[in-house]
Backbone atoms as SQL, in Angstrom:
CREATE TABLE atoms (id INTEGER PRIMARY KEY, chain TEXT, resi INTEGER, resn TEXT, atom TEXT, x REAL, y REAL, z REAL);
INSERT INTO atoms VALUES
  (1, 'A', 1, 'UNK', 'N', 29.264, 150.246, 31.872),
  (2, 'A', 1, 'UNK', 'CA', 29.409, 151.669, 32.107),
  (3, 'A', 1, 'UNK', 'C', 28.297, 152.139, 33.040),
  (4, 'A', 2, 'UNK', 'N', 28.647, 152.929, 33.598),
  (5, 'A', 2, 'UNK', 'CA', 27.368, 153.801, 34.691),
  (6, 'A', 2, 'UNK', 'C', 26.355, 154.687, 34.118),
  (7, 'A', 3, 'UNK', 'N', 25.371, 154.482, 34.691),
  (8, 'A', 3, 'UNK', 'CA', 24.636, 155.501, 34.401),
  (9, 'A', 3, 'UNK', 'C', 24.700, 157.110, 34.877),
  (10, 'A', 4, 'UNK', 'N', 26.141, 157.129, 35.451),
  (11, 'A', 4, 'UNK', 'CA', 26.116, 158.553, 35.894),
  (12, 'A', 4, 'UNK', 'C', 26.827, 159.114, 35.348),
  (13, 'A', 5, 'UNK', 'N', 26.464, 160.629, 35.178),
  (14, 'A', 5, 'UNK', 'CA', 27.353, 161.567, 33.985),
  (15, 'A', 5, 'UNK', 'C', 28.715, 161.853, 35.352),
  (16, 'A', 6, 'UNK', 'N', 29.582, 162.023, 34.042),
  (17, 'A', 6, 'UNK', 'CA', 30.791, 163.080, 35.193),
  (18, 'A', 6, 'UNK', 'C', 30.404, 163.886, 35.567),
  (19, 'A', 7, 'UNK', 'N', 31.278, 164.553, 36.723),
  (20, 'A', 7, 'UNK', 'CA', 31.155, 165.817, 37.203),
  (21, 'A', 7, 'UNK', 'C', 31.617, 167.094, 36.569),
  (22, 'A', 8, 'UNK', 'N', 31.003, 167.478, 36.536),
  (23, 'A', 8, 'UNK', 'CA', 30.776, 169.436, 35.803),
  (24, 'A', 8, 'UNK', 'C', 31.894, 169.835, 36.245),
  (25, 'A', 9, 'UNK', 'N', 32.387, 171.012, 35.928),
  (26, 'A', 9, 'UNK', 'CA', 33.460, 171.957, 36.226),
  (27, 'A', 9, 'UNK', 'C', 32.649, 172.718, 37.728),
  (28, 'A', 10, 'UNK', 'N', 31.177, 172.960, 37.446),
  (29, 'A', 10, 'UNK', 'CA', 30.411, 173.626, 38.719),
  (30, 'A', 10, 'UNK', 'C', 30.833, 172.790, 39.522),
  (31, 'A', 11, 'UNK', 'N', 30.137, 171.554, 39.910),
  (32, 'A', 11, 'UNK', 'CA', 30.506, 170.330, 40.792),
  (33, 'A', 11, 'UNK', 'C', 31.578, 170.390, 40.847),
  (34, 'A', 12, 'UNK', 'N', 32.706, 170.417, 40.632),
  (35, 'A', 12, 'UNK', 'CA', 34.259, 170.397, 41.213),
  (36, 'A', 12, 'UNK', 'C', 34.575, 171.796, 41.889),
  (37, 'A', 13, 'UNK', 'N', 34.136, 172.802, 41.848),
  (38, 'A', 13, 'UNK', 'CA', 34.052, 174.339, 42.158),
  (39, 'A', 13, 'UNK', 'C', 33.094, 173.931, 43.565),
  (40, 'A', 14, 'UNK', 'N', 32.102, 173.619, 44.182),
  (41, 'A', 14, 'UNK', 'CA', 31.672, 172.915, 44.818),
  (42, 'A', 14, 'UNK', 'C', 32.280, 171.858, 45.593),
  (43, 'A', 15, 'UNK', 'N', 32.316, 171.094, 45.102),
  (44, 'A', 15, 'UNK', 'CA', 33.288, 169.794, 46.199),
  (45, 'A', 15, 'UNK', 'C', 34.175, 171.043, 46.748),
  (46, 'A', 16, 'UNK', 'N', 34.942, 171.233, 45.496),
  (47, 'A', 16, 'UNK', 'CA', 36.799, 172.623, 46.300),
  (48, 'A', 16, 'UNK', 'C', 35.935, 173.555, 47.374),
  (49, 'A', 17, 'UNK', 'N', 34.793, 173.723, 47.226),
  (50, 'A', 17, 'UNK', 'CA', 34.271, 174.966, 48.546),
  (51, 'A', 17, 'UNK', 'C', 34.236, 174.144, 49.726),
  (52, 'A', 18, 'UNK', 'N', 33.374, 172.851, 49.435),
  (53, 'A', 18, 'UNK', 'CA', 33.327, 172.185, 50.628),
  (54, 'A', 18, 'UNK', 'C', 35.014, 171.603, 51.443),
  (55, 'A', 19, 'UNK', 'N', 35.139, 171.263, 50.707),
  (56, 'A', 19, 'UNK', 'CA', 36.737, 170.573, 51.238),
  (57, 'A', 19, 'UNK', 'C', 37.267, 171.820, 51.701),
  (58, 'A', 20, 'UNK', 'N', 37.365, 173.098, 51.526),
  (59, 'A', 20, 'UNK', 'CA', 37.817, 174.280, 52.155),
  (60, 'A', 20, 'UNK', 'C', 37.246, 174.131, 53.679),
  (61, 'A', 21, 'UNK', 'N', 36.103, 174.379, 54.010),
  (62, 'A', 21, 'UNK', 'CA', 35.025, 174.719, 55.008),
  (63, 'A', 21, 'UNK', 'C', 34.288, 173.473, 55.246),
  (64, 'A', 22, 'UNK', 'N', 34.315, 173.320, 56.434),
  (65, 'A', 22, 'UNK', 'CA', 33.119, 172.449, 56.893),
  (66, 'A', 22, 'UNK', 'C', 32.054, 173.420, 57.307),
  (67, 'A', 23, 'UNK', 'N', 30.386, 172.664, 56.999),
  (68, 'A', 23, 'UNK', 'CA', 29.463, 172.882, 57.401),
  (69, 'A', 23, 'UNK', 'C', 29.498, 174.443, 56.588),
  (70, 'A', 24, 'UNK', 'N', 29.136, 174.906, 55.528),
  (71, 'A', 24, 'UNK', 'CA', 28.692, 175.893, 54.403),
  (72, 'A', 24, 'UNK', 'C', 27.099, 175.885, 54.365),
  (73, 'A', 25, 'UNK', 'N', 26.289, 176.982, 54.539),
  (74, 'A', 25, 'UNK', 'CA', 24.945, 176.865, 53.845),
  (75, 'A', 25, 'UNK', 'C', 25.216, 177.212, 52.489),
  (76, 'A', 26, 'UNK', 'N', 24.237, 176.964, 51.696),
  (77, 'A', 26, 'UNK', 'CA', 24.039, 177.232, 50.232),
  (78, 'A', 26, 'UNK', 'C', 24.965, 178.586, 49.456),
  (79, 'A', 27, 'UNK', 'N', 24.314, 179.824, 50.340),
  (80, 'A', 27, 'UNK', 'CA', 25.191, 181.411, 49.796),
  (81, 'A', 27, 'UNK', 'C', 26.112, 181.403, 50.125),
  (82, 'A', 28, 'UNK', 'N', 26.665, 180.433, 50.938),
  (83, 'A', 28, 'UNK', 'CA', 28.517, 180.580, 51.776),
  (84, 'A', 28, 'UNK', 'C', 29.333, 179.569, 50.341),
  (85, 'A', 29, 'UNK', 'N', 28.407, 178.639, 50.010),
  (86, 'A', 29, 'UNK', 'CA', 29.377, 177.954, 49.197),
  (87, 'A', 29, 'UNK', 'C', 29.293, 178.892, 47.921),
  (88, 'A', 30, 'UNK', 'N', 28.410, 179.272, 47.203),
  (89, 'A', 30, 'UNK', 'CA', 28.474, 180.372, 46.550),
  (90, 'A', 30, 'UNK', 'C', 29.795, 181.232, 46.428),
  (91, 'A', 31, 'UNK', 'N', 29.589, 181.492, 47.328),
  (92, 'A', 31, 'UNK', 'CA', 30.611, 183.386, 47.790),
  (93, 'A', 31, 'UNK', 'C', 32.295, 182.296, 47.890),
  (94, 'A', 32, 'UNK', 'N', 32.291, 181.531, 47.907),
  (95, 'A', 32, 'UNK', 'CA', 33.661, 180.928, 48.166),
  (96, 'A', 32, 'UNK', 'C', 33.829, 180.270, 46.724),
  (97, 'A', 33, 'UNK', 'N', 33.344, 179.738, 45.965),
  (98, 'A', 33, 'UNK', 'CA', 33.466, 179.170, 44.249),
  (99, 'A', 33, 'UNK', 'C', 33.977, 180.698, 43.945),
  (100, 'A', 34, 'UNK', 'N', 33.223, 181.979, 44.344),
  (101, 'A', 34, 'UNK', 'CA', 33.479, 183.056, 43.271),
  (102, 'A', 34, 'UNK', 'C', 34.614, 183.811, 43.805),
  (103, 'A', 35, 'UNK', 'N', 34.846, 183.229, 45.084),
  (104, 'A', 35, 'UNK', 'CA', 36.259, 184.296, 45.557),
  (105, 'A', 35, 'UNK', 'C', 37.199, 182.934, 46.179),
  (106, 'A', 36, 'UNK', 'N', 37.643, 182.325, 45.720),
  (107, 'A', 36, 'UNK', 'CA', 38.459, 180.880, 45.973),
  (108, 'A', 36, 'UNK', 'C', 39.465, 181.642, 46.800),
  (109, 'A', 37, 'UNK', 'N', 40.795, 181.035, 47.379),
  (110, 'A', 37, 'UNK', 'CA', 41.986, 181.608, 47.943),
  (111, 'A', 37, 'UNK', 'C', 42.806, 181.464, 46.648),
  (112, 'A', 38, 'UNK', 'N', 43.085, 180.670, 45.848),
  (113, 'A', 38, 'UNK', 'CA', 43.452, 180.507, 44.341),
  (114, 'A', 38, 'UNK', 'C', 42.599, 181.069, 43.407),
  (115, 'A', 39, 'UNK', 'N', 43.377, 181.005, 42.309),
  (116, 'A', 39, 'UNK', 'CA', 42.328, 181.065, 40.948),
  (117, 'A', 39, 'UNK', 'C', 41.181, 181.771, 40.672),
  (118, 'A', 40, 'UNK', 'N', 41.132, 182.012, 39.769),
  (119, 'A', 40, 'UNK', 'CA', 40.155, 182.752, 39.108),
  (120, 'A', 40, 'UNK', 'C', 38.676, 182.961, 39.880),
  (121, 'A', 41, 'UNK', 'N', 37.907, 181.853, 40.120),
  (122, 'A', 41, 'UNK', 'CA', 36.480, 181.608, 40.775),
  (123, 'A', 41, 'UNK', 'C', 35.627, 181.579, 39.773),
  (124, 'A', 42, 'UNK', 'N', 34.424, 181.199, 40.085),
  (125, 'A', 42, 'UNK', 'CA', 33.248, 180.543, 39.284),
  (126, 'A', 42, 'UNK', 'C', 32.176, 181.572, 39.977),
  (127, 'A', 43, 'UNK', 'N', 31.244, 182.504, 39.057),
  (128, 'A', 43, 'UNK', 'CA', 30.073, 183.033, 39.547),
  (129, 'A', 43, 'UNK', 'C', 28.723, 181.683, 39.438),
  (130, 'A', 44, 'UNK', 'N', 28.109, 181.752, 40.207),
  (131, 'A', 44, 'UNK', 'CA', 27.263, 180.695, 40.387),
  (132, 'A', 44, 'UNK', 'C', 25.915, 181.149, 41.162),
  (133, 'A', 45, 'UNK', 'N', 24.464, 181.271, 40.834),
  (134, 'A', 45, 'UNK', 'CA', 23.768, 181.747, 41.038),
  (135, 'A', 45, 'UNK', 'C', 23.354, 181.300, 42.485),
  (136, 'A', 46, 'UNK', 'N', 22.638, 181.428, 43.233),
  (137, 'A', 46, 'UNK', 'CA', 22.103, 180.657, 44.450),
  (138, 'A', 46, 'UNK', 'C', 21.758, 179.198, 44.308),
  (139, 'A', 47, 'UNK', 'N', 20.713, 179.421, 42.916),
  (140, 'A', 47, 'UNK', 'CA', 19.552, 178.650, 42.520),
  (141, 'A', 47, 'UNK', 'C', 20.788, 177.361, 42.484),
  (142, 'A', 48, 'UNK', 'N', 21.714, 177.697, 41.495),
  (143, 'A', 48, 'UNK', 'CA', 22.713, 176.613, 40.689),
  (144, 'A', 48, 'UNK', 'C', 23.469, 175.972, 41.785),
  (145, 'A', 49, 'UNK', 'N', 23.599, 176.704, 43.102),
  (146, 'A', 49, 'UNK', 'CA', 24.392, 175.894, 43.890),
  (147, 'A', 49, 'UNK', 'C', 23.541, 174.974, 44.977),
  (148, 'A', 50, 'UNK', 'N', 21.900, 175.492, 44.780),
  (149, 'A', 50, 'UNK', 'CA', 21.495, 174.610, 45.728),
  (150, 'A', 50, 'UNK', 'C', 21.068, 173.175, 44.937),
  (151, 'A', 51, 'UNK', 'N', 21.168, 173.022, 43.282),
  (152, 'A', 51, 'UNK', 'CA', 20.768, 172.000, 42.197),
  (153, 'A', 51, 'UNK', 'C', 22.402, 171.238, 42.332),
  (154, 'A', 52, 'UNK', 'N', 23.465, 171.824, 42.777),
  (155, 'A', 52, 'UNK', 'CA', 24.800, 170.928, 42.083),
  (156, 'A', 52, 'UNK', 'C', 24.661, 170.417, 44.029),
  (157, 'A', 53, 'UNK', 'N', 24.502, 170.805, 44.867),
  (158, 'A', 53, 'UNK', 'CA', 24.261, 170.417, 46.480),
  (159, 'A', 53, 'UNK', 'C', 23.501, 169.283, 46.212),
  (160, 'A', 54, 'UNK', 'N', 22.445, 168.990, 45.634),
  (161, 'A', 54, 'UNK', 'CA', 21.274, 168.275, 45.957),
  (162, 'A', 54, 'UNK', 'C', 22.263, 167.124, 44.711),
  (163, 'A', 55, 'UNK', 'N', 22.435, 167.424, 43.541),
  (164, 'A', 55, 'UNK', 'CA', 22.839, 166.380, 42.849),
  (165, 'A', 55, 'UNK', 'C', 24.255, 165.885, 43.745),
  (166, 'A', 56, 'UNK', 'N', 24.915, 166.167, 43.876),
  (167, 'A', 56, 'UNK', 'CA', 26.211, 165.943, 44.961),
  (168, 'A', 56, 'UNK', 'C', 25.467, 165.078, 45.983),
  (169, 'A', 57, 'UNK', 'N', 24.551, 165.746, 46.858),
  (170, 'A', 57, 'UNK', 'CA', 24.046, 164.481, 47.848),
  (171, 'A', 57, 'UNK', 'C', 23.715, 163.269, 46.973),
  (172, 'A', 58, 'UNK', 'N', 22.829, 163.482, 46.805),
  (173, 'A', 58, 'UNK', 'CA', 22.219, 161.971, 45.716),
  (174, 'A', 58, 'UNK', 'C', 23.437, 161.319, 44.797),
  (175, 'A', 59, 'UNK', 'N', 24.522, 161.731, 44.950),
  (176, 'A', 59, 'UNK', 'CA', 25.559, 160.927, 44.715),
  (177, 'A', 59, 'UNK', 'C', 26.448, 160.407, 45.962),
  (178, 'A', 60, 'UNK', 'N', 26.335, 160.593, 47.304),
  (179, 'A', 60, 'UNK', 'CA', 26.643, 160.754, 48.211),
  (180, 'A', 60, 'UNK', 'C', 28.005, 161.267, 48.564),
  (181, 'A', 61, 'UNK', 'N', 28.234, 162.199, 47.703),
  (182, 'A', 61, 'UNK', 'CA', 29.557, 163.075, 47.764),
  (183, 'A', 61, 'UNK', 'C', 29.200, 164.356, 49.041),
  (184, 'A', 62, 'UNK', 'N', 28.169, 164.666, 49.103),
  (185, 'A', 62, 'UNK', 'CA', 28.262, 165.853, 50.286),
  (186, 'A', 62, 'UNK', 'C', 26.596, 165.514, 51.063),
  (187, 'A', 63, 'UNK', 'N', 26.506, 165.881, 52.372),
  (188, 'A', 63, 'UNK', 'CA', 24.899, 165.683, 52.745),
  (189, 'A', 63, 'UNK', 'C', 25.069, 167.190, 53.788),
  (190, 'A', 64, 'UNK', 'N', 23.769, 167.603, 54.107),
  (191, 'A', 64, 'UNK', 'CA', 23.323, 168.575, 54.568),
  (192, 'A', 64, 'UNK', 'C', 23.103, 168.223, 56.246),
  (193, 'A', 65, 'UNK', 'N', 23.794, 168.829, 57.342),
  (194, 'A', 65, 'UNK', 'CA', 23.571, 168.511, 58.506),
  (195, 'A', 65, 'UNK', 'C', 23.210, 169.994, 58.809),
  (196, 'A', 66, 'UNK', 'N', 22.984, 170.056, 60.869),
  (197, 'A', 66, 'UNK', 'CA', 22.614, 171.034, 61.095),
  (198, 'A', 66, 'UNK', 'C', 23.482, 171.762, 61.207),
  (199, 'A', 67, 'UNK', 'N', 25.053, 171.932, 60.760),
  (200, 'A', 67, 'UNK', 'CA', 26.022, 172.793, 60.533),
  (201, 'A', 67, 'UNK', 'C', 26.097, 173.311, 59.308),
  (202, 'A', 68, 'UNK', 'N', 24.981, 172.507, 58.505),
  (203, 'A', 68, 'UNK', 'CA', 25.532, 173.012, 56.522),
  (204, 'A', 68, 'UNK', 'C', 25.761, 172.026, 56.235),
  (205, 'A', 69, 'UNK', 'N', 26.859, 172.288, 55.061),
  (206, 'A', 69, 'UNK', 'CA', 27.030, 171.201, 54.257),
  (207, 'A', 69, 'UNK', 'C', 28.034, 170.433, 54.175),
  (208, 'A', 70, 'UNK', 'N', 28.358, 169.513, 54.247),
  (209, 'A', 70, 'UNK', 'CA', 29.596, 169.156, 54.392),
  (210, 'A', 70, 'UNK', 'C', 30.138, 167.815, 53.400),
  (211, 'A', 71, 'UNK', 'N', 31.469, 167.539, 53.428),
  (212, 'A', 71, 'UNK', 'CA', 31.357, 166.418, 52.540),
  (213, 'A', 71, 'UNK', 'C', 31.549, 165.507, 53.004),
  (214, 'A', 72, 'UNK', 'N', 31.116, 164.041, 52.361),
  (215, 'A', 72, 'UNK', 'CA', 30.626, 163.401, 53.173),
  (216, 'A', 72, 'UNK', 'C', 31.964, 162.077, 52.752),
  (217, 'A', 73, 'UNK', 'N', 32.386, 161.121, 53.555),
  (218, 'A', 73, 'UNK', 'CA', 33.778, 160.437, 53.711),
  (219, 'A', 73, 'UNK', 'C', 33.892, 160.135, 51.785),
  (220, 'A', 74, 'UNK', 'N', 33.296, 159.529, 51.467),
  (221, 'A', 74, 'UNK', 'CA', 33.323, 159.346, 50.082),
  (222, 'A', 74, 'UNK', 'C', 34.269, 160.938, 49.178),
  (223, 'A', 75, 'UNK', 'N', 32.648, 161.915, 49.429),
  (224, 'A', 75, 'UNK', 'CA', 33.471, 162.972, 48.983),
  (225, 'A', 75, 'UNK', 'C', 34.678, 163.844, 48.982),
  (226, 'A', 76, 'UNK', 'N', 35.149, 163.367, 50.454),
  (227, 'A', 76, 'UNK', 'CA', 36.935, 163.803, 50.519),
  (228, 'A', 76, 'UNK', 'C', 37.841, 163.011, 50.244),
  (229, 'A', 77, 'UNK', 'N', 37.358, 161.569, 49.834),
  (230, 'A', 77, 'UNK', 'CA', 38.313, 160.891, 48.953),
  (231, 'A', 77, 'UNK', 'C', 38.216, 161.185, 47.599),
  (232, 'A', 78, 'UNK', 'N', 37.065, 161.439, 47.500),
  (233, 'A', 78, 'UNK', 'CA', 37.038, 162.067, 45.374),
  (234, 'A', 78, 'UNK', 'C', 37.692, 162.958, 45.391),
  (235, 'A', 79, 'UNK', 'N', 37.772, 164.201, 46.377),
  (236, 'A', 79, 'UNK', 'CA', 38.631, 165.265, 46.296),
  (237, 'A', 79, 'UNK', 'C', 39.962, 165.313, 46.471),
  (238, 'A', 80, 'UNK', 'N', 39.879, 164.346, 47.667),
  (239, 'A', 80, 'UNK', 'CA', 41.979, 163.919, 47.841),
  (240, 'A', 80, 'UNK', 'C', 42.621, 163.160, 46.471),
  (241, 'A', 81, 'UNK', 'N', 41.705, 162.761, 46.012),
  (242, 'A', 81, 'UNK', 'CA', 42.379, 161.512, 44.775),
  (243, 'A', 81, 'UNK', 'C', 42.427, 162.488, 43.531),
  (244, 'A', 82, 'UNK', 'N', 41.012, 163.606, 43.240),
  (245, 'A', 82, 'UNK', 'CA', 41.025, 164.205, 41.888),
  (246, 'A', 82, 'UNK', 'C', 40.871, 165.639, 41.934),
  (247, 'A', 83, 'UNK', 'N', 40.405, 166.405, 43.196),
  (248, 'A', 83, 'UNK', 'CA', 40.670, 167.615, 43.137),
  (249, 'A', 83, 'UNK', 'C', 41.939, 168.484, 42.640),
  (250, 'A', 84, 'UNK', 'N', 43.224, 167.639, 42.753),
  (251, 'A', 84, 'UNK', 'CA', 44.649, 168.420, 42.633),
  (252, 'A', 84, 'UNK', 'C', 44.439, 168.737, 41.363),
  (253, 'A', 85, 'UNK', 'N', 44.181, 167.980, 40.723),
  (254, 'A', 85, 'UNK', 'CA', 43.474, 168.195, 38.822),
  (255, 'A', 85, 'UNK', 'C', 43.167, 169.564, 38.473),
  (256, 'A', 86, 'UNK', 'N', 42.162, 169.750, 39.761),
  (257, 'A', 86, 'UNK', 'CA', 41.261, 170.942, 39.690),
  (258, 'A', 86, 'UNK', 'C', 42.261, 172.192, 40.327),
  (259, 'A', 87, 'UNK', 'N', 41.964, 173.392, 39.989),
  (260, 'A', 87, 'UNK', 'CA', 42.611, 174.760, 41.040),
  (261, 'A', 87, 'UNK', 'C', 40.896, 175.397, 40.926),
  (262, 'A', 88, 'UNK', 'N', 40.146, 175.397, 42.271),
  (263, 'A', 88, 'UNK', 'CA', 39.243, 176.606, 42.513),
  (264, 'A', 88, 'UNK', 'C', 39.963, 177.900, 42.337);
């Protein structure tokens, strides 16, 4: 078994912002978890989205370029394969 926990309901609210938008800074992915084009949305503090960003990189699901954030080839296959699961 891995030593890595699953992903949070935040973290999937996250990946769904990124896979929306390429290249997001921190308050853009924010403002898009809490106003999705679907569903309900997730309020999420600044602080919380720049901690689920940084854990997401260090999993190499999303990395930070000089456009923002984006996800990274790995992470749009986690999302093509398990996002449908999810509705942001």
């Amino acid at each position: 078994m891995s030593g890595i926990s699953p992903l949070a309901l935040s973290d999937l609210a996250v990946l769904g912002a990124l896979s929306t938008v390429d290249g997001l800074d921190g308050e853009q992915v924010g403002k898009v978890v809490a106003a999705p084009p679907i569903g309900p949305g997730m309020t999420l503090t600044d602080d919380a989205v720049r901690r689920i960003l940084i854990r997401l990189e260090a999993r190499g699901l999303a990395e930070n370029h000089s456009r923002g954030w984006q996800l990274t080839k790995r992470g749009r296959t986690l999302w093509a394969t398990k996002g449908g699961r999810f509705t942001l």
